[in-house]
Biopython code that builds the backbone (N, CA, C, O; Angstrom):
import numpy as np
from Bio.PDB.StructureBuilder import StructureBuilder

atoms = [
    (1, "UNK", "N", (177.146, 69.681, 53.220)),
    (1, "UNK", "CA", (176.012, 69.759, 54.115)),
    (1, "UNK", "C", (175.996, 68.562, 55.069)),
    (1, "UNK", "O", (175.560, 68.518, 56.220)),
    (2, "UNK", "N", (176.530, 67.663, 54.384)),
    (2, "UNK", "CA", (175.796, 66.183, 55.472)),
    (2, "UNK", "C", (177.295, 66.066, 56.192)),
    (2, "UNK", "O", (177.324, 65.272, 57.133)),
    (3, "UNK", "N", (178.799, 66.886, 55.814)),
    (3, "UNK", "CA", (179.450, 66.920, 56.772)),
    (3, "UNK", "C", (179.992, 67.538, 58.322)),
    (3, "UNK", "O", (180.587, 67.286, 59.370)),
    (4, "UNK", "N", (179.091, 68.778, 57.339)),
    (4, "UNK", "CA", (178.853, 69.452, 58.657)),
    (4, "UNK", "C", (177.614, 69.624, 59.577)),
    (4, "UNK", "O", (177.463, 70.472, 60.457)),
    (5, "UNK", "N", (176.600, 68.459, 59.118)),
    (5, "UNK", "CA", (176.023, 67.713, 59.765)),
    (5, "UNK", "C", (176.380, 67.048, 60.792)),
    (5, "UNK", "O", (175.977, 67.473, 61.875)),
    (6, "UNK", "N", (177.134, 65.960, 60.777)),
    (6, "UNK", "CA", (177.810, 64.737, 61.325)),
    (6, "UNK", "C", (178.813, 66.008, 62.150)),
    (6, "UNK", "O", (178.728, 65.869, 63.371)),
    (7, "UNK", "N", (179.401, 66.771, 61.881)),
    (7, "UNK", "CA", (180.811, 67.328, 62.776)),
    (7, "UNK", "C", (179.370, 68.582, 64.079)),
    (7, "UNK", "O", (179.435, 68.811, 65.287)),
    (8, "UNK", "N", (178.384, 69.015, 63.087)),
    (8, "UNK", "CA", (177.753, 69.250, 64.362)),
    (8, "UNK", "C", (177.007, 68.557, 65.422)),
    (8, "UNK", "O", (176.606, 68.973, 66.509)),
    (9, "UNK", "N", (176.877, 66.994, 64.661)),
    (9, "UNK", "CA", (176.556, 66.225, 66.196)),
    (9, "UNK", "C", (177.392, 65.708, 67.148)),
    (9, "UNK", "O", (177.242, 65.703, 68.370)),
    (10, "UNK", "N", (178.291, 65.271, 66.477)),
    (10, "UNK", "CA", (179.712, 65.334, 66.903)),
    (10, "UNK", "C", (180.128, 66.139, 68.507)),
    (10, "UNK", "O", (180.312, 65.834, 69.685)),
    (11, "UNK", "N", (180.120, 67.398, 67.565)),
    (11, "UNK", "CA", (179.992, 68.319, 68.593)),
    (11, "UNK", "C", (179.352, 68.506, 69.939)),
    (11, "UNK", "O", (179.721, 68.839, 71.065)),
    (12, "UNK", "N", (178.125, 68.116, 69.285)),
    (12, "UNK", "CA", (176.582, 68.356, 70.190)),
    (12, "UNK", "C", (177.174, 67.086, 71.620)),
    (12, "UNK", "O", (177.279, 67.427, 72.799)),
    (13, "UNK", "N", (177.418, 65.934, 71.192)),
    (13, "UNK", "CA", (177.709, 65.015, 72.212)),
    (13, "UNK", "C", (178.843, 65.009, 72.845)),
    (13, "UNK", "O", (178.989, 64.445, 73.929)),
    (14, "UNK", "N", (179.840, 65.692, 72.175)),
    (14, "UNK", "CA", (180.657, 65.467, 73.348)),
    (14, "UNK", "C", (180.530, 66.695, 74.273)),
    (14, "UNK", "O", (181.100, 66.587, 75.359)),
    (15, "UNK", "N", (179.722, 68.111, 73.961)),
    (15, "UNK", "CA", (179.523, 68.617, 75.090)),
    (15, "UNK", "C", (178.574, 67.961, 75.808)),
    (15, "UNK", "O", (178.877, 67.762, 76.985)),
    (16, "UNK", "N", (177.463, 67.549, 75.427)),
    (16, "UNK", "CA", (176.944, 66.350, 76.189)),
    (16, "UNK", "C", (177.699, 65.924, 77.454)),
    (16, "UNK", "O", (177.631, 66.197, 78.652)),
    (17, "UNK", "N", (178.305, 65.287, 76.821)),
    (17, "UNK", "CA", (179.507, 64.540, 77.649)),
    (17, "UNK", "C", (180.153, 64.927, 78.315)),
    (17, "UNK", "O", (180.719, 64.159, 79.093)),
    (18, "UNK", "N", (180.444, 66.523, 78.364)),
    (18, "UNK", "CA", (181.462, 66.775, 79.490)),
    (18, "UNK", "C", (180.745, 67.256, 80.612)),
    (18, "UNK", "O", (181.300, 68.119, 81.292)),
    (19, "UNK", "N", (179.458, 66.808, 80.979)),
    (19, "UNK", "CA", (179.120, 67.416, 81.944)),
    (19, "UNK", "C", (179.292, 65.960, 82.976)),
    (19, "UNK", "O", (179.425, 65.022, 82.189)),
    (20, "UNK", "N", (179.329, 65.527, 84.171)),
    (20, "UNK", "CA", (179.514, 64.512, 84.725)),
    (20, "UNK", "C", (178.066, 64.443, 85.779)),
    (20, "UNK", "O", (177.409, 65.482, 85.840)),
    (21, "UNK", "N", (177.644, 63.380, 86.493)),
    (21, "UNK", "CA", (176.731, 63.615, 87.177)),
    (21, "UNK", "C", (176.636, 62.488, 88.157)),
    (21, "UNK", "O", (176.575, 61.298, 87.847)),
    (22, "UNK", "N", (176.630, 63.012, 89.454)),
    (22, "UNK", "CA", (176.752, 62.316, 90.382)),
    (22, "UNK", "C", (175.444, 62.343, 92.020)),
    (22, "UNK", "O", (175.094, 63.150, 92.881)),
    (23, "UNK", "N", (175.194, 61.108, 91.678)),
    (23, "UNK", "CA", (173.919, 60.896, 92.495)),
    (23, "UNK", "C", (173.585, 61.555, 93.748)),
    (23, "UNK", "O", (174.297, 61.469, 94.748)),
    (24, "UNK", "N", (172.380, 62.285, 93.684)),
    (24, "UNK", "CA", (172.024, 62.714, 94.653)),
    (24, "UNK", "C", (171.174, 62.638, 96.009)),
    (24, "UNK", "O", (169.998, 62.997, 95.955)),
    (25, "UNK", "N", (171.478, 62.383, 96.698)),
    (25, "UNK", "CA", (170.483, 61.763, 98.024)),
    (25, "UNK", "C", (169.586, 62.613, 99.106)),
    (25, "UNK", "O", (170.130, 63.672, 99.419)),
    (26, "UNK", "N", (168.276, 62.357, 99.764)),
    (26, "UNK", "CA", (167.950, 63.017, 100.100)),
    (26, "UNK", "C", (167.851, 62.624, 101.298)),
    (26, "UNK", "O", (167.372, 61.545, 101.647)),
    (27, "UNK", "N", (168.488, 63.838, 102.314)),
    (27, "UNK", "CA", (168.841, 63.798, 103.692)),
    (27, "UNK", "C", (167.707, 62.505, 104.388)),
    (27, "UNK", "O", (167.870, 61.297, 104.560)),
    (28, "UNK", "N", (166.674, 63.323, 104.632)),
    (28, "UNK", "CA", (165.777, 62.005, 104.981)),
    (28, "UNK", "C", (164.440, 61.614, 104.405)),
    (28, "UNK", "O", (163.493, 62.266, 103.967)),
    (29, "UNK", "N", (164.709, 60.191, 104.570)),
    (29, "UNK", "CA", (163.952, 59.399, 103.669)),
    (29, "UNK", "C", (162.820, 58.687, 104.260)),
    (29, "UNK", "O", (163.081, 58.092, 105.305)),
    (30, "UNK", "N", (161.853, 58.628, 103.909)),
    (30, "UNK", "CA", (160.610, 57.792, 104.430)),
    (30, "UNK", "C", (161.013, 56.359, 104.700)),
    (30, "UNK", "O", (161.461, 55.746, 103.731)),
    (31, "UNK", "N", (160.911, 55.587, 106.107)),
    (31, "UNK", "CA", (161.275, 54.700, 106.271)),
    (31, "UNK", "C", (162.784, 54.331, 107.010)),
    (31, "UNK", "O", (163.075, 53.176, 107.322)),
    (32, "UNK", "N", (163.750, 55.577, 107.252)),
    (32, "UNK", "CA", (164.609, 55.331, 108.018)),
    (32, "UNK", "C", (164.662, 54.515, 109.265)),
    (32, "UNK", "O", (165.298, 53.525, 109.627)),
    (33, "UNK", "N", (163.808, 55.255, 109.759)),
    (33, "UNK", "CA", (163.864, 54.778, 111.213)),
    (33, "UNK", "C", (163.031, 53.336, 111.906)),
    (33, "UNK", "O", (162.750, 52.932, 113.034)),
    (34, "UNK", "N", (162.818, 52.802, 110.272)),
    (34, "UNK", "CA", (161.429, 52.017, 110.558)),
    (34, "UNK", "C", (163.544, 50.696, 109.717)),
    (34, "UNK", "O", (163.574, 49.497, 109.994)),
    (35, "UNK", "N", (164.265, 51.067, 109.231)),
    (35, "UNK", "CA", (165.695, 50.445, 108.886)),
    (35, "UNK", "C", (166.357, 49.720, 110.073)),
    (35, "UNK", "O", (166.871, 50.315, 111.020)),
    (36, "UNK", "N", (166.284, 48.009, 109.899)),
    (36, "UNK", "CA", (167.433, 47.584, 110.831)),
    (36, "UNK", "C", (168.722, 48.294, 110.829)),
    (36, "UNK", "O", (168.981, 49.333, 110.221)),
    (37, "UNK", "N", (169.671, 47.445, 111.758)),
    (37, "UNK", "CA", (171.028, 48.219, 112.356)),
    (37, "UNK", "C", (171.733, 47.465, 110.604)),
    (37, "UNK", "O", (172.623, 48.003, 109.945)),
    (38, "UNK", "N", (170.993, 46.124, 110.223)),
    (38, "UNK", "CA", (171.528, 45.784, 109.134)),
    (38, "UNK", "C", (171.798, 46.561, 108.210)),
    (38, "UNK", "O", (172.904, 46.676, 107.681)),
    (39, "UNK", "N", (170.489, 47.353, 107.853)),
    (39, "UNK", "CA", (170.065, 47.806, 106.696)),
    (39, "UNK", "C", (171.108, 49.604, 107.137)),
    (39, "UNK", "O", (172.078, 49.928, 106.451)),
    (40, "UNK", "N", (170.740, 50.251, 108.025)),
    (40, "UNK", "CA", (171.294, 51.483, 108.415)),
    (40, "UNK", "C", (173.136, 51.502, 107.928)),
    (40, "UNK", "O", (173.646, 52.486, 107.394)),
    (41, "UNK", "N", (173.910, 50.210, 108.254)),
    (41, "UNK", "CA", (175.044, 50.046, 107.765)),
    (41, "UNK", "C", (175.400, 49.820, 106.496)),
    (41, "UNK", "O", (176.465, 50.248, 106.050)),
    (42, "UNK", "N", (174.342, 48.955, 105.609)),
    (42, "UNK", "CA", (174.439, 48.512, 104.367)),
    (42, "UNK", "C", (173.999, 50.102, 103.765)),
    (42, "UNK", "O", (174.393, 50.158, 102.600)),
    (43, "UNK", "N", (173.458, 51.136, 104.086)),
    (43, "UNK", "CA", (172.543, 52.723, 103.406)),
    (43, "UNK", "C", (174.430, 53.330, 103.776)),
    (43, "UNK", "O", (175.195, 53.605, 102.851)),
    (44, "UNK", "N", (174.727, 53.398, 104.858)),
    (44, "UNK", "CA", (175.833, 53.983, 105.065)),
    (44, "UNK", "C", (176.856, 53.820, 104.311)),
    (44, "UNK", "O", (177.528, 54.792, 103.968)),
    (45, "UNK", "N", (177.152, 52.566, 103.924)),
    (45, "UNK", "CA", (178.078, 52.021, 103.085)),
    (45, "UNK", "C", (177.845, 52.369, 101.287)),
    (45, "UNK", "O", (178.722, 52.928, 100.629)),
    (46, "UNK", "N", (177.042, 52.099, 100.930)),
    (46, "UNK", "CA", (176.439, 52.976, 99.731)),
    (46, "UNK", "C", (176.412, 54.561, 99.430)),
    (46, "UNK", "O", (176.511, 55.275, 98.432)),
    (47, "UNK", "N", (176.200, 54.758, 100.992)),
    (47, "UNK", "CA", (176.590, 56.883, 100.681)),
    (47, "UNK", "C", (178.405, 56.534, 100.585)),
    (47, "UNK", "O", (178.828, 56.780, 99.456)),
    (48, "UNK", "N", (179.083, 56.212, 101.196)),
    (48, "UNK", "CA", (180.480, 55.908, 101.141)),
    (48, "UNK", "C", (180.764, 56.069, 99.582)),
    (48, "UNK", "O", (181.404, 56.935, 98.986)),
    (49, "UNK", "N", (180.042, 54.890, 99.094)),
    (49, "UNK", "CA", (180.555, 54.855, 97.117)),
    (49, "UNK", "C", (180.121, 56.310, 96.603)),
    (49, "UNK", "O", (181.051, 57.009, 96.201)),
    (50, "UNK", "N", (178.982, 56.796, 96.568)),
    (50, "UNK", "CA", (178.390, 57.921, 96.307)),
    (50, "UNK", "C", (179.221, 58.794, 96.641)),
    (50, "UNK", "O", (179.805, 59.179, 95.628)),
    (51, "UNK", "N", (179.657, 59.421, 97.747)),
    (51, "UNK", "CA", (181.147, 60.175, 98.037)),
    (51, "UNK", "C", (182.423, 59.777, 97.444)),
    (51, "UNK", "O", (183.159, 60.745, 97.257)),
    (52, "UNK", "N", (182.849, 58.790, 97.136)),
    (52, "UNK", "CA", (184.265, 58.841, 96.222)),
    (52, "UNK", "C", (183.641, 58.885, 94.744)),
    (52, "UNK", "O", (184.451, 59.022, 93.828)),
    (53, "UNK", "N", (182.091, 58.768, 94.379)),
    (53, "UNK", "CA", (182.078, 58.902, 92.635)),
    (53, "UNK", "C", (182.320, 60.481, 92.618)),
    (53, "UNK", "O", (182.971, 61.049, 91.741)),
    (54, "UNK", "N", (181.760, 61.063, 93.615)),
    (54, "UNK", "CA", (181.737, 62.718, 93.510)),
    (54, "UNK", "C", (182.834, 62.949, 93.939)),
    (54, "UNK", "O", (183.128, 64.142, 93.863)),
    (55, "UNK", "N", (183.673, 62.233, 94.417)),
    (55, "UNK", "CA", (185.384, 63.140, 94.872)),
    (55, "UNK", "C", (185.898, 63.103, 93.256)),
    (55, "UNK", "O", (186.357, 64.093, 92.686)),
    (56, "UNK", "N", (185.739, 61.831, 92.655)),
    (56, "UNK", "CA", (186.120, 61.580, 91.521)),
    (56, "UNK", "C", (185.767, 62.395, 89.792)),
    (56, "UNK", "O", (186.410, 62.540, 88.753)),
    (57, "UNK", "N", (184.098, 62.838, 90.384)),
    (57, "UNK", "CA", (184.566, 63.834, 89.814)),
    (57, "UNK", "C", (184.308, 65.140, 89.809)),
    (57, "UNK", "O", (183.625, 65.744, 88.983)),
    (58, "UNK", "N", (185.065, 65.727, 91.077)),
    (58, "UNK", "CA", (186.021, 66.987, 91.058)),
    (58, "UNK", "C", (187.385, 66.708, 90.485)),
    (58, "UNK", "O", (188.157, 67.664, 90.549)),
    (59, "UNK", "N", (187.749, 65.841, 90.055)),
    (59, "UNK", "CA", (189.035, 65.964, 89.955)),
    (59, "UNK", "C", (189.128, 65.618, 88.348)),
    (59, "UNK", "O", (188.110, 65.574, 87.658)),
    (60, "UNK", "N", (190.175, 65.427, 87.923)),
    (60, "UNK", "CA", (190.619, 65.376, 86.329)),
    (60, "UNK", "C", (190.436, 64.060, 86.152)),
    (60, "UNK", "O", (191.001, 63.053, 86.578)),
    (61, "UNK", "N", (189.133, 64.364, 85.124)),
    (61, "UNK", "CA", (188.698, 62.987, 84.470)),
    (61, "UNK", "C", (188.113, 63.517, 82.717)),
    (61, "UNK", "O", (188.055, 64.666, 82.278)),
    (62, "UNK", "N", (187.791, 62.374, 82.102)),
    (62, "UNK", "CA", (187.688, 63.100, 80.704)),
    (62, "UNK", "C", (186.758, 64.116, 80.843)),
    (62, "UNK", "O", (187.154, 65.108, 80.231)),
    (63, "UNK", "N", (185.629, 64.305, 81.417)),
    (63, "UNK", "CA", (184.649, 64.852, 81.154)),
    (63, "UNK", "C", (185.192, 66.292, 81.590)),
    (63, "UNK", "O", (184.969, 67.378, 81.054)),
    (64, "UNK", "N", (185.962, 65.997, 82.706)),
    (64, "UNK", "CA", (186.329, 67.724, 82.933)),
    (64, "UNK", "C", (186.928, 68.336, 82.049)),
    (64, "UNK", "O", (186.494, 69.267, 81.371)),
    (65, "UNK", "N", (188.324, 67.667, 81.998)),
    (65, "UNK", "CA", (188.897, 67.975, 80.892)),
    (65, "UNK", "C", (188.674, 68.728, 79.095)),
    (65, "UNK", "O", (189.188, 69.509, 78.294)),
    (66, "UNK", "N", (187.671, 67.915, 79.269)),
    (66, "UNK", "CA", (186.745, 68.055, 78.027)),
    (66, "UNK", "C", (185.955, 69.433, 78.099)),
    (66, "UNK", "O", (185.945, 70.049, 77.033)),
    (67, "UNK", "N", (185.324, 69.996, 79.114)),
    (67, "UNK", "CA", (184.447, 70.581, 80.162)),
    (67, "UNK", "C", (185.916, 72.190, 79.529)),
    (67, "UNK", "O", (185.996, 73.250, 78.908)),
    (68, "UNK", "N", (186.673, 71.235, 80.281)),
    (68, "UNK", "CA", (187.431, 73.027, 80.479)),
    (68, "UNK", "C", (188.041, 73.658, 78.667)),
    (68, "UNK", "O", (187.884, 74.774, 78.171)),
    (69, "UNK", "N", (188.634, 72.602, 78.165)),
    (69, "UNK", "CA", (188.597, 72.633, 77.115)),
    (69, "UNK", "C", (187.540, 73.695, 76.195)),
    (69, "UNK", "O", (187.522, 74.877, 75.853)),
    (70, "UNK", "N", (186.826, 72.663, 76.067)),
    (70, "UNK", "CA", (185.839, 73.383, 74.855)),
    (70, "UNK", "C", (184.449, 74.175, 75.483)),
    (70, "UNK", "O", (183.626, 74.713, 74.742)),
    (71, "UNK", "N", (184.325, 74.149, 77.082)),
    (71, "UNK", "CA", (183.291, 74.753, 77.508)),
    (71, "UNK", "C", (183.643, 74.737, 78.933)),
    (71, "UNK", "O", (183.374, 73.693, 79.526)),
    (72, "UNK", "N", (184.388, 76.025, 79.840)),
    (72, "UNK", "CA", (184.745, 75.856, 81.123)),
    (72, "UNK", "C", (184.063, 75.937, 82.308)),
    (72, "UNK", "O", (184.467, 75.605, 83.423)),
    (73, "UNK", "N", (182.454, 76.639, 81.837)),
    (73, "UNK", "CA", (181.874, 77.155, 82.947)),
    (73, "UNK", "C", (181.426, 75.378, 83.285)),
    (73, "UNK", "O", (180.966, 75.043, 84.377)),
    (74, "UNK", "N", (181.666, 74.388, 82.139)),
    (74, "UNK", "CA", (181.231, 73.223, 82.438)),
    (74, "UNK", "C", (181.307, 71.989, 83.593)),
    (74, "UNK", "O", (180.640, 71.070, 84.069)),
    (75, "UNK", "N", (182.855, 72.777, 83.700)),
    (75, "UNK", "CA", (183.901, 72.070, 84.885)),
    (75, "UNK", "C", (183.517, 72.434, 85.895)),
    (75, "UNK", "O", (183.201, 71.496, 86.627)),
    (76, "UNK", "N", (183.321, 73.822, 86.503)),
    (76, "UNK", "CA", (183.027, 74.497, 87.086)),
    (76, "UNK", "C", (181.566, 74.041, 87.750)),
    (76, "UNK", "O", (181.133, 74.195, 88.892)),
    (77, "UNK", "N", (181.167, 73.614, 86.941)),
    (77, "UNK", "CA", (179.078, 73.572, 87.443)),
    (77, "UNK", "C", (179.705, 71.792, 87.822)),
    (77, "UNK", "O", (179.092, 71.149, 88.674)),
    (78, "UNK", "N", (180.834, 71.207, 87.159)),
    (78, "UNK", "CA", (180.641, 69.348, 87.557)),
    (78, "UNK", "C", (181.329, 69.798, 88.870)),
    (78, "UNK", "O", (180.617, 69.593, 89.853)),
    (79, "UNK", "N", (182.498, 70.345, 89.129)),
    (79, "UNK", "CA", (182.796, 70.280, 90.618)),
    (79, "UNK", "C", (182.355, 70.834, 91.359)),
    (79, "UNK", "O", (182.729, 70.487, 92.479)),
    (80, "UNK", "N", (181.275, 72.062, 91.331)),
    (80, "UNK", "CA", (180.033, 72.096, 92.134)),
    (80, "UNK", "C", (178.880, 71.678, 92.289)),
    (80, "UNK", "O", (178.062, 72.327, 92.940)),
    (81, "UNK", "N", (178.545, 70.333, 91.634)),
    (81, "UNK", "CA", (177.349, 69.380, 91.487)),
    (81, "UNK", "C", (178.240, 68.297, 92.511)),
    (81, "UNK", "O", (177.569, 67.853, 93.443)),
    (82, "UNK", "N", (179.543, 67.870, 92.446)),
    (82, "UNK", "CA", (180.095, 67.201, 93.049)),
    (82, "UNK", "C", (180.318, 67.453, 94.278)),
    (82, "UNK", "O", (180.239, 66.507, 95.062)),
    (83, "UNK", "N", (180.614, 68.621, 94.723)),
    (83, "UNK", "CA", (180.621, 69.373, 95.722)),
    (83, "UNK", "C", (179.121, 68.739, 96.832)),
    (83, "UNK", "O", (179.060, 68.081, 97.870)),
    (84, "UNK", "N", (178.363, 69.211, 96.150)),
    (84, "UNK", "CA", (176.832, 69.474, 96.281)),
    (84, "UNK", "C", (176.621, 67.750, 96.657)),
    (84, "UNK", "O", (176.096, 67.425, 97.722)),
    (85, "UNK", "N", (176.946, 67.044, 95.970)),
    (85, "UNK", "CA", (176.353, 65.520, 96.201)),
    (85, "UNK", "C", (177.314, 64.823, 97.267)),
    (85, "UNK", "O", (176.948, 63.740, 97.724)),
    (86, "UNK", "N", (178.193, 65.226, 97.575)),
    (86, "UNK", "CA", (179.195, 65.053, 98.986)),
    (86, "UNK", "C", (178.672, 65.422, 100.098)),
    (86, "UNK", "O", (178.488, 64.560, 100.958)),
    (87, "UNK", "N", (178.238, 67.044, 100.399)),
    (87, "UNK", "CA", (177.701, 67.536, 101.417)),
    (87, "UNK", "C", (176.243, 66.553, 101.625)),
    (87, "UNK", "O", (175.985, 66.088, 102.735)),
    (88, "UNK", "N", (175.458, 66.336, 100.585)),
    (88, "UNK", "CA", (174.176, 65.275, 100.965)),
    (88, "UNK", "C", (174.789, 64.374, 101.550)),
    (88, "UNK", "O", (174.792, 64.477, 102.777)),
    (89, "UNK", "N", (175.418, 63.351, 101.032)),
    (89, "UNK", "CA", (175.885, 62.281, 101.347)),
    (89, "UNK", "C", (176.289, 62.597, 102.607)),
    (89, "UNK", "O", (175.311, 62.420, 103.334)),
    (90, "UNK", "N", (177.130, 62.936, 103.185)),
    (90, "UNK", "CA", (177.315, 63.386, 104.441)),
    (90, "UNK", "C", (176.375, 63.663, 105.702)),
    (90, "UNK", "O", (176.495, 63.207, 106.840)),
    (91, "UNK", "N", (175.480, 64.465, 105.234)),
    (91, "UNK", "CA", (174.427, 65.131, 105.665)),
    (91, "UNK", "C", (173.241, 63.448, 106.112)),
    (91, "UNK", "O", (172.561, 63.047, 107.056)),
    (92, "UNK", "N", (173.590, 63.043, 104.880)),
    (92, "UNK", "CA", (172.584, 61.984, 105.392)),
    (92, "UNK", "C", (173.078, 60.647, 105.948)),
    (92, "UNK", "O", (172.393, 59.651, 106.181)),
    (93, "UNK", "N", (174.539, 60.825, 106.134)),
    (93, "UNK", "CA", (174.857, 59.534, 106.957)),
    (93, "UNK", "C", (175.159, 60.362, 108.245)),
    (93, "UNK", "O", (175.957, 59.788, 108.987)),
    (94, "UNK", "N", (174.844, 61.222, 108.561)),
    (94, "UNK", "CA", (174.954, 61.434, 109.890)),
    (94, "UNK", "C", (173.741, 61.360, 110.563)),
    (94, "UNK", "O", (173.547, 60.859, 111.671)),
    (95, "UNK", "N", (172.680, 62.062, 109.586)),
    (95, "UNK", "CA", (171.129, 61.605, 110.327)),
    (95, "UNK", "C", (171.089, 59.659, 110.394)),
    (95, "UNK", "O", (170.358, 59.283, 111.310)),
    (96, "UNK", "N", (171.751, 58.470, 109.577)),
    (96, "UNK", "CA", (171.789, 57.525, 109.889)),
    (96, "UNK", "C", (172.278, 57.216, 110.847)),
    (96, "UNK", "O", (171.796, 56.322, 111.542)),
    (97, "UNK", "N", (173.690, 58.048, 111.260)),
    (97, "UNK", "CA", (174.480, 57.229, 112.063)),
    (97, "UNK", "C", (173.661, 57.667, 114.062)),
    (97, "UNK", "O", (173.712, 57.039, 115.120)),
    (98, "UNK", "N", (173.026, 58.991, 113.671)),
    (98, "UNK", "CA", (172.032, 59.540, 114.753)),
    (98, "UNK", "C", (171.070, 57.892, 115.262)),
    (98, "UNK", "O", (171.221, 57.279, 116.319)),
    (99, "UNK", "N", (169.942, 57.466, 113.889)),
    (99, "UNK", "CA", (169.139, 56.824, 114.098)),
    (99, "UNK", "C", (170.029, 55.142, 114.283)),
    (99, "UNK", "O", (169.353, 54.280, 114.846)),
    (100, "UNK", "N", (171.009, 54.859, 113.972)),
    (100, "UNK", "CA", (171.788, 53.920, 114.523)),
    (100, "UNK", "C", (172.201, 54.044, 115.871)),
    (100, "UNK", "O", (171.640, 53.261, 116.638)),
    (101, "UNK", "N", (173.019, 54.806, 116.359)),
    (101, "UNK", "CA", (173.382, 54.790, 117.784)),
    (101, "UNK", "C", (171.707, 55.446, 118.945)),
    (101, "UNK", "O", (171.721, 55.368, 120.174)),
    (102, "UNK", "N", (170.641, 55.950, 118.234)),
    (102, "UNK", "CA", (169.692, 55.498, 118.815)),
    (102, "UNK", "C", (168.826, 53.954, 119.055)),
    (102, "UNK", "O", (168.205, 53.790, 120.105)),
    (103, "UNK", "N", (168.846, 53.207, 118.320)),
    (103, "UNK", "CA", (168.516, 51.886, 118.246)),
    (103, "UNK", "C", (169.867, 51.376, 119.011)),
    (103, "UNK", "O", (169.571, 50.329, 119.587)),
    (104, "UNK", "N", (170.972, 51.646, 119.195)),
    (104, "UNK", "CA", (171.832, 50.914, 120.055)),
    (104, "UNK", "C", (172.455, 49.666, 119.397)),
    (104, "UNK", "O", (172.483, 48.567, 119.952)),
    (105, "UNK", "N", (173.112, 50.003, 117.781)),
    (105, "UNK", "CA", (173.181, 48.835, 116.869)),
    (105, "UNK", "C", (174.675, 48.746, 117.198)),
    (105, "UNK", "O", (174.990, 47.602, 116.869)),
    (106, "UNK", "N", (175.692, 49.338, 117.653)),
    (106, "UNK", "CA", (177.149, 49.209, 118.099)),
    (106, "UNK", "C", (176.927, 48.189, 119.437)),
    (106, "UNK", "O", (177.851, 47.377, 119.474)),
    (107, "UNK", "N", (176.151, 48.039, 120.326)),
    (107, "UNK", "CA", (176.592, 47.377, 121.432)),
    (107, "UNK", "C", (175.103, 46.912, 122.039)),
    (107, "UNK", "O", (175.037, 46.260, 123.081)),
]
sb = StructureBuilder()
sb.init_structure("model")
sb.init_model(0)
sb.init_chain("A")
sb.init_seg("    ")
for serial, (resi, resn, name, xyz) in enumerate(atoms, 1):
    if name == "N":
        sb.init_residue(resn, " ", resi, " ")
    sb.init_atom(name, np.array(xyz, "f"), 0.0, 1.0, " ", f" {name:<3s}", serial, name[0])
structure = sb.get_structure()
């Protein structure tokens, strides 16, 4: 009993685990436009990291692996959550890079 206890939590966490999750941003944010040219580059640069954690994972890392393994629709839902948190990221450094070259922070 108490071993197949322990092998069903076991269990329980590493599907846990194979799901991956990668931060999500929302296009626009209260206070953009009120953002120096400082601050608009330093937000830009941060969606940058946020886009390679989500390139990273679409691609083969334990969790997918794990994901396709013992539960595939798992992989499937991380590289379309990844998917999904790229297109934001995107989405919202272009409304930055809009409210940057309106303030005239290049020149």
């Amino acid at each position: 009993m108490k071993t197949s206890a322990l092998f069903a939590a076991g269990l329980a966490a590493l599907f846990a685990s194979a799901c991956t999750s990668t931060p999500k941003v929302d296009v626009r944010q209260p206070g953009d436009r009120n953002m120096s040219c400082a601050q608009l580059e330093a937000e830009m640069e941060a969606l940058d990291d946020i886009q390679e954690e989500a390139e990273n994972n679409q691609g083969v890392n334990t969790a997918n692996v794990a994901a396709v393994v013992f539960f595939w629709p798992a992989a499937v839902g991380n590289y379309m959550e990844a998917d999904r948190a790229m297109d934001l990221a995107e989405e919202r450094q272009d409304h930055l890079m809009d409210i940057y070259t309106e303030k005239n922070c290049d020149g």
